[in-house]
Backbone atoms as SQL, in Angstrom:
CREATE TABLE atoms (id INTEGER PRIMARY KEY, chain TEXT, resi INTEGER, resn TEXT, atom TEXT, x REAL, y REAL, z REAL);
INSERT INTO atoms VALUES
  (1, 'A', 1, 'UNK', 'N', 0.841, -1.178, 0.000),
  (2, 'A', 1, 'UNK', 'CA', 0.000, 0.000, 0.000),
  (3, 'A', 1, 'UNK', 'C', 0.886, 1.242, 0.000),
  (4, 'A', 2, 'UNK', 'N', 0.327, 2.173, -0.737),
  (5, 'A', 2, 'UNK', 'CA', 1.233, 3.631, -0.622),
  (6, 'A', 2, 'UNK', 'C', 1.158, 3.868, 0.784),
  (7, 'A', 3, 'UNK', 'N', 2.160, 5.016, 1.072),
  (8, 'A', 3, 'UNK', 'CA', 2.478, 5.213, 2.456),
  (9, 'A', 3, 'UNK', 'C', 1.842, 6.362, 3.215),
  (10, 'A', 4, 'UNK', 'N', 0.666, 7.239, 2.149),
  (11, 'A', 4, 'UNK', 'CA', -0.277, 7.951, 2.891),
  (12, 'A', 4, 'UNK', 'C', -1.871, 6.779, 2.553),
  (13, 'A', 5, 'UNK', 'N', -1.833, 5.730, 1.673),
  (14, 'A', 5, 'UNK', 'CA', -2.832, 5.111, 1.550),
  (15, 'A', 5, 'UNK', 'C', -3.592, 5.613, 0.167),
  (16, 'A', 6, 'UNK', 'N', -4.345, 4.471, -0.372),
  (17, 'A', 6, 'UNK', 'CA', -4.226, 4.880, -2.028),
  (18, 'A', 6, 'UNK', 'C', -5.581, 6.093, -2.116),
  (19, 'A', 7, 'UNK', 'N', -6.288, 6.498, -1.186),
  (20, 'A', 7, 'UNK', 'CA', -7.279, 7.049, -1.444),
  (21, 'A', 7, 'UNK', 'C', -7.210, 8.267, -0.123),
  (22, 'A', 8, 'UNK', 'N', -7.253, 9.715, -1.491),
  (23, 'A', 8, 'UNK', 'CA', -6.671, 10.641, -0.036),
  (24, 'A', 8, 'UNK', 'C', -7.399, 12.179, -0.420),
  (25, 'A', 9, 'UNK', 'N', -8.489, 12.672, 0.080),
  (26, 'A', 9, 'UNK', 'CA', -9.233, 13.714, -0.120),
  (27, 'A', 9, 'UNK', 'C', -9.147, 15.185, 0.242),
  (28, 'A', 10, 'UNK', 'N', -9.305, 15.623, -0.765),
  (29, 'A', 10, 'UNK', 'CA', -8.937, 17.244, -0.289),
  (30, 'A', 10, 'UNK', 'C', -10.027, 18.159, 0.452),
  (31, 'A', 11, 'UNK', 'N', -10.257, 18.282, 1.924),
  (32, 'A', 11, 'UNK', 'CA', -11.343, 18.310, 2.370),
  (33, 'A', 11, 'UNK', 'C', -11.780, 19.765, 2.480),
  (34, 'A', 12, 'UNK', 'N', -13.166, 20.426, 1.978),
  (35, 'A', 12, 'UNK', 'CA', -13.208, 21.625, 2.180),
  (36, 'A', 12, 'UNK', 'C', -13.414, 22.086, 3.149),
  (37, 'A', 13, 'UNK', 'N', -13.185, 23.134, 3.443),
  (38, 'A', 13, 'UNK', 'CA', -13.320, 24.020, 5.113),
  (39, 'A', 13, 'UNK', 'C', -14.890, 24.659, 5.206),
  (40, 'A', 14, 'UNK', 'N', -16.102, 24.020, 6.012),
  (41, 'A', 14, 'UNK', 'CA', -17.198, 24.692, 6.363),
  (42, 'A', 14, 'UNK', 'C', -16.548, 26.161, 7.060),
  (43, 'A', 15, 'UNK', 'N', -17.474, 26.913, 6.428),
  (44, 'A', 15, 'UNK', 'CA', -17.566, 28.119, 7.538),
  (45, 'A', 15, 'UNK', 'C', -18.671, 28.328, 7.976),
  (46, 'A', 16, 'UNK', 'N', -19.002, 29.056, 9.008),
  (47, 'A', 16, 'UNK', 'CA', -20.233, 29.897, 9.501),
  (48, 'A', 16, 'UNK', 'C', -20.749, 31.253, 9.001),
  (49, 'A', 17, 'UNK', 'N', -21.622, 31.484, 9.258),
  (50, 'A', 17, 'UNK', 'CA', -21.798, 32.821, 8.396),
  (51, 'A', 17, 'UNK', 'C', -21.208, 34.053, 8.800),
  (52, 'A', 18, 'UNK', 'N', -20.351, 34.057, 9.983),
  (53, 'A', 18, 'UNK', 'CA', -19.657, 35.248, 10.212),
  (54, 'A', 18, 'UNK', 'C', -18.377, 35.099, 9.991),
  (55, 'A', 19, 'UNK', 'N', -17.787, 33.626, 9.700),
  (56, 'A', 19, 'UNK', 'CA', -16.587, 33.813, 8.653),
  (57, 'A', 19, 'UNK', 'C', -15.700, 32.670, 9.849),
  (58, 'A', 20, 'UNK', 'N', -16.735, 32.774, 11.170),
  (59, 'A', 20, 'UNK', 'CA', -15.347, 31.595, 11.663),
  (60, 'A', 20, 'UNK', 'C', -15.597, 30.119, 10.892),
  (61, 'A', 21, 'UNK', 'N', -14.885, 29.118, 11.944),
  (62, 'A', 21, 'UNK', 'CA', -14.622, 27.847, 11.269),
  (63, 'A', 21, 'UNK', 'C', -15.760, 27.230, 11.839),
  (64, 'A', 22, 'UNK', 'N', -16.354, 26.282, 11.044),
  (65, 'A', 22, 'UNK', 'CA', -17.932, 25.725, 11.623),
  (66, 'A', 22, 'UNK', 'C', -17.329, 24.161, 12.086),
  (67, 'A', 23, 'UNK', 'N', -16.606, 23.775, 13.283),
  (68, 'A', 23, 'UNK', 'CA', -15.811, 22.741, 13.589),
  (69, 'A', 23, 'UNK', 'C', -17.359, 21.269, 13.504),
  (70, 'A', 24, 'UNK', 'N', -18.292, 21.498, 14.099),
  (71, 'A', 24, 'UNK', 'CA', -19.357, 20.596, 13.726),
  (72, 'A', 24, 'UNK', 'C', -19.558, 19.774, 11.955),
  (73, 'A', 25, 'UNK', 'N', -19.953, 20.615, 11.265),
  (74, 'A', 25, 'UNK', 'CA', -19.823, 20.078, 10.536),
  (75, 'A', 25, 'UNK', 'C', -18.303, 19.531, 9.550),
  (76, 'A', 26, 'UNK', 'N', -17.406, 20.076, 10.451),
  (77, 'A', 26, 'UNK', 'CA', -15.774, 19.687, 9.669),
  (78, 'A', 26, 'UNK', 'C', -15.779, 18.289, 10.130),
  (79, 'A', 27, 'UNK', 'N', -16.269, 18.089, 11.604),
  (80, 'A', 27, 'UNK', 'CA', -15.863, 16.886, 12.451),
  (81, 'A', 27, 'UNK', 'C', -17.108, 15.975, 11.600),
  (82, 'A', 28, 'UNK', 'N', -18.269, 16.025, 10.979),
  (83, 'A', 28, 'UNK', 'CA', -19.221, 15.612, 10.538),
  (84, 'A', 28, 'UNK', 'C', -18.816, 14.939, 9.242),
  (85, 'A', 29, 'UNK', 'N', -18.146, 16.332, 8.159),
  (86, 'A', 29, 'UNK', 'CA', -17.805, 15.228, 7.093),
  (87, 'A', 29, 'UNK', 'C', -16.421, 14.553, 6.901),
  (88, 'A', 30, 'UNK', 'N', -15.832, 14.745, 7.986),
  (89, 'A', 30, 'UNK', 'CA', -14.123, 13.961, 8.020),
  (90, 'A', 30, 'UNK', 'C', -14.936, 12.687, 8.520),
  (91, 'A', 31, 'UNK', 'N', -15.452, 12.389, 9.119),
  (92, 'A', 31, 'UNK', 'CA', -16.366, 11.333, 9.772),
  (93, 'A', 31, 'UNK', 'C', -16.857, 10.471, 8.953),
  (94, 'A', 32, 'UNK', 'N', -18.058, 11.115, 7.425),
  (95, 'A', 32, 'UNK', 'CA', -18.234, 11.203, 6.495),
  (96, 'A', 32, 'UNK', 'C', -17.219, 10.635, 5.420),
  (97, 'A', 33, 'UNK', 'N', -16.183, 11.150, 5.262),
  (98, 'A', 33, 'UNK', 'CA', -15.469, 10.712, 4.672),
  (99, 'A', 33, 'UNK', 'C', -14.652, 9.577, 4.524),
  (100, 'A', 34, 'UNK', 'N', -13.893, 9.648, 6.110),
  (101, 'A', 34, 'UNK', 'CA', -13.715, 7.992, 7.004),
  (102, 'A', 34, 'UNK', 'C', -14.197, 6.788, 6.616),
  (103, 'A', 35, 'UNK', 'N', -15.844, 7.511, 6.659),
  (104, 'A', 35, 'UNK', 'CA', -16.547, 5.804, 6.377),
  (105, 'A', 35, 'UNK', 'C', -16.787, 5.929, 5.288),
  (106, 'A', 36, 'UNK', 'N', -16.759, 6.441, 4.605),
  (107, 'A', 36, 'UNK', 'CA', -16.751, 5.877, 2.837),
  (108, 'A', 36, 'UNK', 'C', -15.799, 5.783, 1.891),
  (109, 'A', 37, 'UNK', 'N', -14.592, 4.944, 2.543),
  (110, 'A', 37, 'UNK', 'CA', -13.185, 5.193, 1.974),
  (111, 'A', 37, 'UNK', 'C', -12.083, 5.423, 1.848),
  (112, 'A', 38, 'UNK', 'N', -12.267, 7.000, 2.547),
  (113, 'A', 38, 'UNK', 'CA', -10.652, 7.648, 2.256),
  (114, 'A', 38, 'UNK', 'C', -9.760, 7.356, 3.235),
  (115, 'A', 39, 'UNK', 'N', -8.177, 6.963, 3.057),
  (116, 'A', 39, 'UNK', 'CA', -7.816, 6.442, 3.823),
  (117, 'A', 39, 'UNK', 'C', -6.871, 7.848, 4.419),
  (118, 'A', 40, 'UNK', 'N', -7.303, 9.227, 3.948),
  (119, 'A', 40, 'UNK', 'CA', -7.024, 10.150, 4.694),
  (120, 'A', 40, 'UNK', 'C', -7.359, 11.325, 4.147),
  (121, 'A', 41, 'UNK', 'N', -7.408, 12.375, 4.573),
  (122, 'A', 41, 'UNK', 'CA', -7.405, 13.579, 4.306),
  (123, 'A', 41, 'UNK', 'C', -6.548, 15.073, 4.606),
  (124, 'A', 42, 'UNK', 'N', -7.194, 15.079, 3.035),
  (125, 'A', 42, 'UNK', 'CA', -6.155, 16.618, 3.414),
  (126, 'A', 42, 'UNK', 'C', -6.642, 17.753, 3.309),
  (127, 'A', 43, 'UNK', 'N', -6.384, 18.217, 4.800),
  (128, 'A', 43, 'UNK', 'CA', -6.798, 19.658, 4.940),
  (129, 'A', 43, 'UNK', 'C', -6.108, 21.093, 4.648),
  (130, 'A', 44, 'UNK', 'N', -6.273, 22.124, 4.839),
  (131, 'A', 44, 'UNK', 'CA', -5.961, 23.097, 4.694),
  (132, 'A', 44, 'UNK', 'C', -5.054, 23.281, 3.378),
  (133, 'A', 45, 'UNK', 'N', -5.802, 22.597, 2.481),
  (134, 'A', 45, 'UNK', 'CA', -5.125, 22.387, 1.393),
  (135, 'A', 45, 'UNK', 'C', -5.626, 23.408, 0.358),
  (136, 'A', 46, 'UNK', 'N', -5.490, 23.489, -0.710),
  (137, 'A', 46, 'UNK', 'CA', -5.486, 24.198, -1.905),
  (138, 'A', 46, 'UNK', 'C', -6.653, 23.982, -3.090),
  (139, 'A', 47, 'UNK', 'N', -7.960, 23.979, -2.013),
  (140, 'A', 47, 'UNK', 'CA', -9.815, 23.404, -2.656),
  (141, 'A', 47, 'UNK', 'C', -9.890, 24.890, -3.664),
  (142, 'A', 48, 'UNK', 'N', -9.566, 25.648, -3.441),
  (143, 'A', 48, 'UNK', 'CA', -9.945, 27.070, -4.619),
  (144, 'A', 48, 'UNK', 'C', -10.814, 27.728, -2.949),
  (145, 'A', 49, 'UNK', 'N', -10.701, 27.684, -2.155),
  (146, 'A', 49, 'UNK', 'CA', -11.261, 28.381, -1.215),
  (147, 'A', 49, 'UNK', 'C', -11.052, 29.552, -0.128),
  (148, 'A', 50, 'UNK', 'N', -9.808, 29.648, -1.047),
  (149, 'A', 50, 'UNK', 'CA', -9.406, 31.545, -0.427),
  (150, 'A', 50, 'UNK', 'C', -9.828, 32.831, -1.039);
């Protein structure tokens, strides 16, 4: 197996509507994601979301 694992997602960042970080639903779809597959994720990565 590759050494981050063959399946690895670039996860987008929920926000709230006043611009902080909406940690509920982050913890919701990493969770989400977990169980359908990915054998990791990557955050604060480069989604087109700045």
């Amino acid at each position: 197996m590759a050494r981050f694992g063959r399946v690895l997602t670039a996860m987008v960042t929920p926000f709230n509507d006043d611009g902080s970080l909406n940690l509920d639903v982050a913890q919701q779809l990493a969770r989400y994601l977990q169980d359908h597959g990915n054998d990791g994720l990557v955050i604060a990565g480069t989604t087109g979301e700045a």
